[in-house]
C-alpha positions in Angstrom: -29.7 -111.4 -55.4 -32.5 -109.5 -53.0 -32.8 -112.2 -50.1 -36.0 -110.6 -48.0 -35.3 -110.7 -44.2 -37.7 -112.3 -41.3 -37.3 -111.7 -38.0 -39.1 -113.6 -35.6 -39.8 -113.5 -31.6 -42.9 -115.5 -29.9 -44.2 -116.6 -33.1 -44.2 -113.7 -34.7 -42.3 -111.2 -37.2 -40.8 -108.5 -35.4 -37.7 -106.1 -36.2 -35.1 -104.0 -34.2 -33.6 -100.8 -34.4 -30.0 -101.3 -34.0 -30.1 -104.4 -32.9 -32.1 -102.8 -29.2 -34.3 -105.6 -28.2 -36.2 -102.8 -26.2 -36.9 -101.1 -30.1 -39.0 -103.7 -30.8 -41.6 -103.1 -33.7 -44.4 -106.3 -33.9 -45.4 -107.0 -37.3 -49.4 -108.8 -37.8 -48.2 -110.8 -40.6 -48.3 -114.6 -40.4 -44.6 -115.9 -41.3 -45.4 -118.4 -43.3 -48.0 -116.2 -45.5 -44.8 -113.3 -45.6 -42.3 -116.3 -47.0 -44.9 -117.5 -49.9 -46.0 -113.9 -51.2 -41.6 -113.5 -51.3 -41.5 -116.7 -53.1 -44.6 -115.6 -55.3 -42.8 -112.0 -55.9 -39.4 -113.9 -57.8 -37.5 -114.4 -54.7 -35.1 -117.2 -54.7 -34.0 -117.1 -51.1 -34.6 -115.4 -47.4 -32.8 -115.2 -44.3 -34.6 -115.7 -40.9 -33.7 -114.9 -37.7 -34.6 -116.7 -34.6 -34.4 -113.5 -32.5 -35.2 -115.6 -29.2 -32.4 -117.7 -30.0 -30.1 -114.5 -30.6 -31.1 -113.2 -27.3 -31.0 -116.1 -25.0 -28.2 -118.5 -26.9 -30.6 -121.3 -27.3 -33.0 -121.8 -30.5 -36.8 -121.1 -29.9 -38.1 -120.7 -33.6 -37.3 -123.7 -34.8 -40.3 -125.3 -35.2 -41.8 -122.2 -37.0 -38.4 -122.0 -39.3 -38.9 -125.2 -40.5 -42.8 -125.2 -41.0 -41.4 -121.7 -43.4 -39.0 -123.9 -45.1 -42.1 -126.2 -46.3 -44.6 -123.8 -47.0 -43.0 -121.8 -49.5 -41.4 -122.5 -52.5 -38.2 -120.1 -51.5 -34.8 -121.3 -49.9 -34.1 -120.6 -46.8 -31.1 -119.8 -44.5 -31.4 -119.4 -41.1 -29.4 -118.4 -37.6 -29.7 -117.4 -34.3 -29.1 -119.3 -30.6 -27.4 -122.0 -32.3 -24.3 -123.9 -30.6 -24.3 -127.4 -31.2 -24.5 -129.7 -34.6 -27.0 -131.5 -34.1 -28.9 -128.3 -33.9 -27.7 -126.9 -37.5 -28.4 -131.1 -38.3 -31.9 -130.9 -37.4 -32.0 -127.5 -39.7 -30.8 -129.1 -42.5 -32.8 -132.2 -42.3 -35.8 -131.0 -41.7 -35.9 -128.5 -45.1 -33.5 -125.2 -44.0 -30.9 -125.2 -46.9 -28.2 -123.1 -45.3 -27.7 -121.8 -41.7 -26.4 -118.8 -40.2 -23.6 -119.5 -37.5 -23.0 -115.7 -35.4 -21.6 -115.5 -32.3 -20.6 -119.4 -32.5 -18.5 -118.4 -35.2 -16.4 -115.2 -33.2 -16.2 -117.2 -29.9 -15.4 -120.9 -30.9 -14.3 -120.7 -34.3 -12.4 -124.0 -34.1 -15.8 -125.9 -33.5 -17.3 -123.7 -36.9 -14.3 -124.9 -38.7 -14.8 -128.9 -37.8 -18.6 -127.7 -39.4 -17.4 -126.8 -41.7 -15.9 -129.7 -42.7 -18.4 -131.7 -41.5 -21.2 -130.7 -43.7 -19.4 -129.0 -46.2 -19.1 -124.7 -47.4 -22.8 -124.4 -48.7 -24.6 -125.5 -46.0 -22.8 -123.0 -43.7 -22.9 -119.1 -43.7 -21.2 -116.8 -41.1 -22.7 -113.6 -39.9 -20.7 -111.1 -38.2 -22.5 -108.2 -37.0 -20.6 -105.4 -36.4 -20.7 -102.1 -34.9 -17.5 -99.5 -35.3 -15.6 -98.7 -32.2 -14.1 -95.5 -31.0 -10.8 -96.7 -32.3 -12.4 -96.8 -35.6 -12.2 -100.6 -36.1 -15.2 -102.7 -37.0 -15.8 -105.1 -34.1 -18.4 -107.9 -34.0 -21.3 -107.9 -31.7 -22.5 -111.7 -30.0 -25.0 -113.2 -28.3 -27.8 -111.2 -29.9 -25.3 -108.5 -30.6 -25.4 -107.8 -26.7 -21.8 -107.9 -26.1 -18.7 -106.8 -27.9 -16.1 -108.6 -29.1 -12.3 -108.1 -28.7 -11.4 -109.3 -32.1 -11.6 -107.2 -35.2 -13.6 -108.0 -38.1 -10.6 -108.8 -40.1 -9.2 -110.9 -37.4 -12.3 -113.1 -37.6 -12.2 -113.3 -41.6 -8.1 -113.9 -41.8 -8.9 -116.6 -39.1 -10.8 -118.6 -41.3 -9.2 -118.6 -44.2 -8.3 -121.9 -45.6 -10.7 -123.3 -43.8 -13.5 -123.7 -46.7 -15.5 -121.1 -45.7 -17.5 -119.7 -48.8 -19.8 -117.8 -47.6 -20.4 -114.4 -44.9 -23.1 -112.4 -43.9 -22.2 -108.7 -42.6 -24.4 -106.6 -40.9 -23.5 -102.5 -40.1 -25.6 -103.1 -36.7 -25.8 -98.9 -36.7 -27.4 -99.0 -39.9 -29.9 -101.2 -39.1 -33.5 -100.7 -39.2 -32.6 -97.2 -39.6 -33.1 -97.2 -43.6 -30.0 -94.7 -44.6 -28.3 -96.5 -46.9 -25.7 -99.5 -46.7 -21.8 -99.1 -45.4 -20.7 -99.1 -48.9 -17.3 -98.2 -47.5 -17.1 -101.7 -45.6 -18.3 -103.8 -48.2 -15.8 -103.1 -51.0 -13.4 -103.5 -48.2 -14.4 -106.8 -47.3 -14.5 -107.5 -51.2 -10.9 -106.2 -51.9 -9.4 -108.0 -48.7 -11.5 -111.4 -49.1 -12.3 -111.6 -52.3 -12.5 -115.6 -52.8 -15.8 -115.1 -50.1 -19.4 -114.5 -51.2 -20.5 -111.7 -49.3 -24.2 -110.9 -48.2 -25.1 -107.7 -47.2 -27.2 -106.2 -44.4 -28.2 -103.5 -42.8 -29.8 -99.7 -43.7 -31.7 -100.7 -46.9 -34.5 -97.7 -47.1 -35.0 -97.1 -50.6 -34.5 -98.5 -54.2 -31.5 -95.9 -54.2 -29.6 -97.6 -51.7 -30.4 -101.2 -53.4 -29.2 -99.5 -56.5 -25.8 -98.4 -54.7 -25.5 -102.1 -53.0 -26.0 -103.9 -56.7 -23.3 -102.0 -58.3 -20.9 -103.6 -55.7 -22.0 -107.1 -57.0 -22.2 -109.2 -53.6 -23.6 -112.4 -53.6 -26.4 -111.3 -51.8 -28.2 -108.0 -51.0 -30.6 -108.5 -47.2 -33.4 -106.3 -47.0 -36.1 -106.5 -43.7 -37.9 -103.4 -42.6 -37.8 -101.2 -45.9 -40.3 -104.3 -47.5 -42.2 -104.7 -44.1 -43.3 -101.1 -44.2 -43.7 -100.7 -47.8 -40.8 -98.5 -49.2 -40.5 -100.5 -52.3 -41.6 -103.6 -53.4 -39.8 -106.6 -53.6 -40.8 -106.6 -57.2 -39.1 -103.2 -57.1 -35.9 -104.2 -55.8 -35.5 -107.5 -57.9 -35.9 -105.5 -61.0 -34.3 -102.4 -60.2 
């Protein structure tokens, strides 16, 4: 499944290079025009990004997210600057199906667990954005992939399971925005070592090739962002490819 990616800063639809709020690219597409051609193109879902939130650990899109969520006949899952529930509440009630819990999820996990519970395993994904230390060991990045954190990847995963999580969402933060292809490598990793999660792909998506490489690995979901922005393929293309 090809969830389309939307990235949004002051309004608007932006996206990063590696994650380098400073490699900013500003998109003049209205957001809520972008999510209704997706919907009109076959799309059954898309991931949006409060990159505000990301950046400054408190959410700034929301307003915007949710006017998306009811302007376009496409499901929507969302993240960024989130830290309480009655911020993922006000998501969820107001038209967001799922939402995307990053740093939260590396930092407090107990709190992401009692979600978890809470609300139940679909209404809840986890995205851990990674970049590979010198050690060789992926690592996820938090608050707006700014920092590092100490714990591995597979830390993070082993830690919650049991714990009803069903689905994750891993982005290769080199790879990103830089269109060369997904860490193919990771992915059947995280399949063979966690294979009772659904796992979404992101990051370096820059031709149908690459979607063609990502599909024969069978995730649950396959995130693509600047390829469609700038015209590489169609979505059209990569639904049907």
């Amino acid at each position: 499944m090809i969830f389309p990616a939307m990235d949004l800063m002051d309004g608007g639809c932006v996206r990063l290079l590696k994650g380098d709020f400073s490699a900013r690219t500003n998109y003049a597409a209205d957001p809520v025009e972008v999510a209704q051609g997706y919907a009109a193109a076959g799309a059954e879902w898309m991931h949006i990004v409060d990159l505000d939130g990301a950046k400054n650990g408190a959410t700034a899109q929301t307003e915007l997210i949710l006017k998306v969520a009811n302007s376009a006949k496409i499901k929507v899952q969302t993240g960024g600057g989130i830290r309480e529930l009655s911020q993922v509440q006000t998501l969820l009630n107001g038209g967001v199906d799922r939402v995307v819990i990053g740093s939260l999820a590396v930092t407090n996990p107990q709190m992401v667990k009692h979600w978890l519970e809470t609300l139940g395993p679909d209404a809840i994904c986890l995205a851990l954005d990674v970049n590979q230390s010198e050690d060789g060991e992926f690592r996820p990045a938090i608050k707006g992939w700014t920092e590092p954190s100490k714990k591995t990847l597979w830390d993070v995963l082993s830690d919650y399971l049991g714990s009803g999580l069903k689905t994750i969402l891993v982005t290769d933060i080199g790879r990103d925005g830089m269109q060369t292809g997904g860490n193919l490598d990771l992915y059947k990793r995280i399949q063979s070592d966690f294979p009772t999660i659904d796992l979404i792909t992101s990051g370096g998506v820059g031709t149908l090739d690459h979607v063609r490489d990502l599909k024969a690995l069978n995730p649950h979901g396959i995130i693509i962002g600047k390829a469609l922005y700038e015209g590489a393929f169609t979505l059209d293309d990569a639904i049907t490819c």
